[in-house]
TIFI-243616 format. One line per field, with one value per residue: residue number from 1; residue in three letters; x, y, z of N, C-alpha, C, CB in turn. Coordinates in steps of 0.001 Angstrom, whole numbers, plus 500000, padded with zeros to 6 digits. Glycine has a CB too. Layout:
REM residues N
zami: [NUM/...]
dogu: [Ala/...]
n.X: [X/...]
n.Y: [Y/...]
n.Z: [Z/...]
ca.X: [X/...]
ca.Y: [Y/...]
ca.Z: [Z/...]
c.X: [X/...]
c.Y: [Y/...]
c.Z: [Z/...]
cb.X: [X/...]
cb.Y: [Y/...]
cb.Z: [Z/...]
REM end
This chain:
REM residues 113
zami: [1/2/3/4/5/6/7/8/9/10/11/12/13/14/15/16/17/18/19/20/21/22/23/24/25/26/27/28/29/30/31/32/33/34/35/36/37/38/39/40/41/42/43/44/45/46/47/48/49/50/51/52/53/54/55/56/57/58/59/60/61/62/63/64/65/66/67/68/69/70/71/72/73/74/75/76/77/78/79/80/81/82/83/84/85/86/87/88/89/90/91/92/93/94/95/96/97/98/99/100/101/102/103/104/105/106/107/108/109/110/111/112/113]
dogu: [Unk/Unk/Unk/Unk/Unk/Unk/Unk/Unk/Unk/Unk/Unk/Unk/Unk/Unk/Unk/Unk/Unk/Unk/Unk/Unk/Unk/Unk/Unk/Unk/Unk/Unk/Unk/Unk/Unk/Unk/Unk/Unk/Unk/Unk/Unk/Unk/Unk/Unk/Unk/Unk/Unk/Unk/Unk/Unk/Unk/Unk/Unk/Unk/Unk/Unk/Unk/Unk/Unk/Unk/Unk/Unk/Unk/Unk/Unk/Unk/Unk/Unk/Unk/Unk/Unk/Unk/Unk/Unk/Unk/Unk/Unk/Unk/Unk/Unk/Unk/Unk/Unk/Unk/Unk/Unk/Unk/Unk/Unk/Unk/Unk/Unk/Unk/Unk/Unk/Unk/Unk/Unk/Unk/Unk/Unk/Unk/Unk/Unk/Unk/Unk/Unk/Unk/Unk/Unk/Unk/Unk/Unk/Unk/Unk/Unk/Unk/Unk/Unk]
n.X: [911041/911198/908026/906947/904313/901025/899194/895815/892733/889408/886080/884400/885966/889534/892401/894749/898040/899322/902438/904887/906165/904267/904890/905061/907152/909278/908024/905508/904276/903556/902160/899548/899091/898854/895826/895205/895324/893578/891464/890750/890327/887524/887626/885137/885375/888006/890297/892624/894398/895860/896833/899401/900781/902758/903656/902239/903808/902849/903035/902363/899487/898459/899022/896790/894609/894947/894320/891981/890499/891114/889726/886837/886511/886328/884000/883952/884637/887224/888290/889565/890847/891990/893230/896173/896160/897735/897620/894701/894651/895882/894156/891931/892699/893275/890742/890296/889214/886205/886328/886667/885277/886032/886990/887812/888832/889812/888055/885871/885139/884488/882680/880582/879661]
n.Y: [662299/663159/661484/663471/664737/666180/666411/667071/667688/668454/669285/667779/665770/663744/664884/663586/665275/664911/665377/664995/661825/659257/655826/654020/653599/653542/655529/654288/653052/654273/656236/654399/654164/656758/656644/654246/655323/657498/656539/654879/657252/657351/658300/658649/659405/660119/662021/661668/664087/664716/666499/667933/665561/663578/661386/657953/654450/651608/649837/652259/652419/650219/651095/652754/651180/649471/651838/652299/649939/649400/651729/650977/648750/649304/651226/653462/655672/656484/659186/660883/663573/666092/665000/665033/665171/663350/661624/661204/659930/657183/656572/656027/653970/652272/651503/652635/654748/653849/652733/654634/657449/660821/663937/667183/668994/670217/671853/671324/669014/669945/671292/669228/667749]
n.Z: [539446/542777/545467/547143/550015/551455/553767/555379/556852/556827/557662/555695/554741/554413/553203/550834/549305/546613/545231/542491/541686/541392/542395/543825/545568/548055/549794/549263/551250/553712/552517/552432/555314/556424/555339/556495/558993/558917/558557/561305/562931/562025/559424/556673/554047/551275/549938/546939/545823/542645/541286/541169/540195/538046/536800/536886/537991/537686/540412/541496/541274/542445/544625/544897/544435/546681/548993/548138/548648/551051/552467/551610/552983/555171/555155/553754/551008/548622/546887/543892/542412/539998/538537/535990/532264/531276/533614/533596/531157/531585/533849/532402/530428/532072/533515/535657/536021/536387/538534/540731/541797/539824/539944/538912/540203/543686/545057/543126/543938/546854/545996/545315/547027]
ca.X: [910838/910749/907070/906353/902907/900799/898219/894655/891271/888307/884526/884161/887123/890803/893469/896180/897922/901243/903558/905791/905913/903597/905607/904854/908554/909484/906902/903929/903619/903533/900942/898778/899447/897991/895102/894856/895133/892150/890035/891082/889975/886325/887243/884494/885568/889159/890715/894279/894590/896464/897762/900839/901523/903180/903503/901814/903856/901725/902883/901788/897857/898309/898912/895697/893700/895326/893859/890526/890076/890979/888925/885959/886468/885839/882456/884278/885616/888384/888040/890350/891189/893041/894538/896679/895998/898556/897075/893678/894620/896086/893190/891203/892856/893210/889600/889935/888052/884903/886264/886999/884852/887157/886681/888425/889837/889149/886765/885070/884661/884173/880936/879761/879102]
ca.Y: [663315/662275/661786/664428/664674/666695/665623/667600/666979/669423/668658/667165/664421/663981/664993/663637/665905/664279/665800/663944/660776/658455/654784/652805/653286/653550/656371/653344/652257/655513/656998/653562/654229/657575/656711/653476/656768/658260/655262/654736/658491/657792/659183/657537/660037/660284/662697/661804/665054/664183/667877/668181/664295/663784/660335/657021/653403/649838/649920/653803/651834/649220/651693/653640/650930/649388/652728/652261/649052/649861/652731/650905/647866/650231/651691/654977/655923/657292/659634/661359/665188/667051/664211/665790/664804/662060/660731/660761/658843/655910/655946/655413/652881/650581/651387/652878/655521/653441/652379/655811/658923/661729/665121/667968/669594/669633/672571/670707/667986/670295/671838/668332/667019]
ca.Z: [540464/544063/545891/548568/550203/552745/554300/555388/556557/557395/558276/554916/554398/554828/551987/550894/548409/546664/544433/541757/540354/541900/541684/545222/546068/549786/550290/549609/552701/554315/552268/553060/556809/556408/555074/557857/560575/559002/558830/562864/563566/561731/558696/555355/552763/551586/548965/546934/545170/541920/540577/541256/540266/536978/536139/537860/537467/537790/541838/542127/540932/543048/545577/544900/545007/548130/549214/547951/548933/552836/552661/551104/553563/556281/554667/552810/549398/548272/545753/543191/542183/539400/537423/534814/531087/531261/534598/532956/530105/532617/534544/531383/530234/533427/533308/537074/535981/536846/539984/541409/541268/539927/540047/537719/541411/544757/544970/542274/544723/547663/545503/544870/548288]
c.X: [910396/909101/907332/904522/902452/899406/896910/893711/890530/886932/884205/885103/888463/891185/894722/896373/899341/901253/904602/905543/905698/904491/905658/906327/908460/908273/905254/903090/903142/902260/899552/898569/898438/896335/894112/894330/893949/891241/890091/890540/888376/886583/886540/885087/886974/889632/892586/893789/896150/897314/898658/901810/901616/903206/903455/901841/902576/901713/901999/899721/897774/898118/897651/894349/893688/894229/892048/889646/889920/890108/886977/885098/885907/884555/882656/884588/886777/887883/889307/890504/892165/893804/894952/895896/896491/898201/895616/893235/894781/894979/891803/891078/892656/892107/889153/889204/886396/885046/886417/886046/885735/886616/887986/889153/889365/888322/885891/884372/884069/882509/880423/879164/878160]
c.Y: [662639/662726/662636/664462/665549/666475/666717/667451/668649/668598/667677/665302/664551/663754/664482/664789/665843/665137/664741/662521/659360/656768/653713/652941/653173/654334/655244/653093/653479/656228/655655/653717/655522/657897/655044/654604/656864/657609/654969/656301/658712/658061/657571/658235/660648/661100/662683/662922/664800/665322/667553/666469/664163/662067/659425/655253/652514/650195/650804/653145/651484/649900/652291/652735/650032/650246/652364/651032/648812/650381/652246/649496/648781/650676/653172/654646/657174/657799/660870/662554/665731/666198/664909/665063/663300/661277/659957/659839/657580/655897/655446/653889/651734/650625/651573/654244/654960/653018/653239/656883/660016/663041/665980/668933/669836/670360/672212/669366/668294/670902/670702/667977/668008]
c.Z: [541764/544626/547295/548889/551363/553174/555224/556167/557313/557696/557272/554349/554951/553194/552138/549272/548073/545106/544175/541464/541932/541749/542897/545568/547558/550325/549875/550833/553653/554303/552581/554570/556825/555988/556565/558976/560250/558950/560512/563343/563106/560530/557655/553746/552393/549872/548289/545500/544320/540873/540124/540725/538663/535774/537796/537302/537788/539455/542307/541785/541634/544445/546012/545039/546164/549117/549638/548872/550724/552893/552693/552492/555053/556689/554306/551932/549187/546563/545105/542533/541507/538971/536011/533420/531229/532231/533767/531913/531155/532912/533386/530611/530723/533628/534895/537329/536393/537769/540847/541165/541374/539771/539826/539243/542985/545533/544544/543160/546165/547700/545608/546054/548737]
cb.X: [909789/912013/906349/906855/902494/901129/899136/894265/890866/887983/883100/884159/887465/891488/893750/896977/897244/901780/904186/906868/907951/902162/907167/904297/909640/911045/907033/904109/904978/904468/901058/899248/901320/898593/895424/896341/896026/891821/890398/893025/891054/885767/888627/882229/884598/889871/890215/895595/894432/895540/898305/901121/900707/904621/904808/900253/905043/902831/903987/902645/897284/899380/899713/895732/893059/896908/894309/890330/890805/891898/889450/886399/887823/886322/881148/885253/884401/890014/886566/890407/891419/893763/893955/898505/896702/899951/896679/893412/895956/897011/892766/891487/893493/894002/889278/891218/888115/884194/887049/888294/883706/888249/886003/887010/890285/889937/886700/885977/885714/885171/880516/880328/880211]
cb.Y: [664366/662618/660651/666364/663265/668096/664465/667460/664902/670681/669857/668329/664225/662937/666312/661684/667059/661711/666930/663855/660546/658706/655300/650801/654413/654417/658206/651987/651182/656277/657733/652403/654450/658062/656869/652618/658664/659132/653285/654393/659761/658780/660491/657585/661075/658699/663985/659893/666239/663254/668960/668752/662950/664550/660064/657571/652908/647550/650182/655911/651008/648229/652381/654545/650664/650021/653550/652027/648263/650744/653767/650663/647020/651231/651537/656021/656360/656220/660152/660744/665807/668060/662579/665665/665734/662212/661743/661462/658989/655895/657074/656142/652904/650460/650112/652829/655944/652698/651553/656230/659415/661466/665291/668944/671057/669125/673450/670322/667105/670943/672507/667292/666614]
cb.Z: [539996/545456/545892/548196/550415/552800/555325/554579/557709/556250/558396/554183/552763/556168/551613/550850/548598/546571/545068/542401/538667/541193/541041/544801/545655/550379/549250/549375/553700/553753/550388/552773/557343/555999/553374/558490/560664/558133/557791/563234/563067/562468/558124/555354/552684/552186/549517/546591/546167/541410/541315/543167/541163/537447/534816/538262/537802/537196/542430/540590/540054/542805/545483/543554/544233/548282/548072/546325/548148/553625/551392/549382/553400/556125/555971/553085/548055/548418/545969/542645/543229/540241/536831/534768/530093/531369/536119/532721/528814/533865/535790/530620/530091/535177/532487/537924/534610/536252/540341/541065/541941/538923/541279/536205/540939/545508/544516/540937/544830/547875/543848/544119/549483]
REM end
C-alpha cells in the first residue's frame, strides 16, 4: 500500500500522520524534511501518528529513528501514536519500544502532556 501523509501542529507539537506501509521508499526523505522544517520553526516535540500504518520494513526504522535522532539532536523527541498490533510487536522486538515513548493514540498523548 502506497505511503501518504499529512502533516499538523498546534500549541502542543507538530504531527505527522502517515497512512500505509511505512518502507523508506521515495517518500523517506520527504517525511525527514518535514520533520527538519519543524525543528527550523522551534518545534521540541514531534508526533508520527502510526494508525493508519500497516506494515514497517528495516528502512521504514531507520527512517524513524533518522527522525528521532534529528529531533533529539536539536533538544526534542519524537514520540509515537496508535501503533497497530503488528507495529507493536516490531517495535518490541527491535527493542524501540525503549527508545521511543509510545502512546495508545494521540489524545492519549494529548492528555499526557
Amino acid at each position: 500500500m502506497k505511503l501518504s501523509y499529512q502533516s499538523e501542529k498546534d500549541d502542543k507539537a507538530h504531527y505527522l500522520h502517515i497512512q500505509g506501509d511505512l518502507i523508506g521508499d521515495e517518500m523517506g526523505p520527504k517525511l525527514v524534511e518535514i520533520v527538519s522544517d519543524a525543528i527550523q520553526e522551534g518545534a521540541k516535540t514531534f508526533v508520527v501518528n502510526l494508525k493508519e500504518v500497516r506494515y514497517i520494513s528495516s528502512s521504514g526504522i531507520g527512517l524513524l529513528i533518522t527522525m528521532l535522532t534529528k529531533m533529539r539532536n536539536a533538544g526534542g523527541e519524537v514520540y509515537l501514536t496508535a501503533p497497530s498490533e503488528h507495529v507493536k510487536k516490531l517495535l518490541i522486538i527491535t527493542k524501540l519500544n525503549n527508545i521511543f515513548s509510545v502512546y495508545d493514540s494521540v489524545e492519549d498523548f494529548r492528555a499526557a502532556l
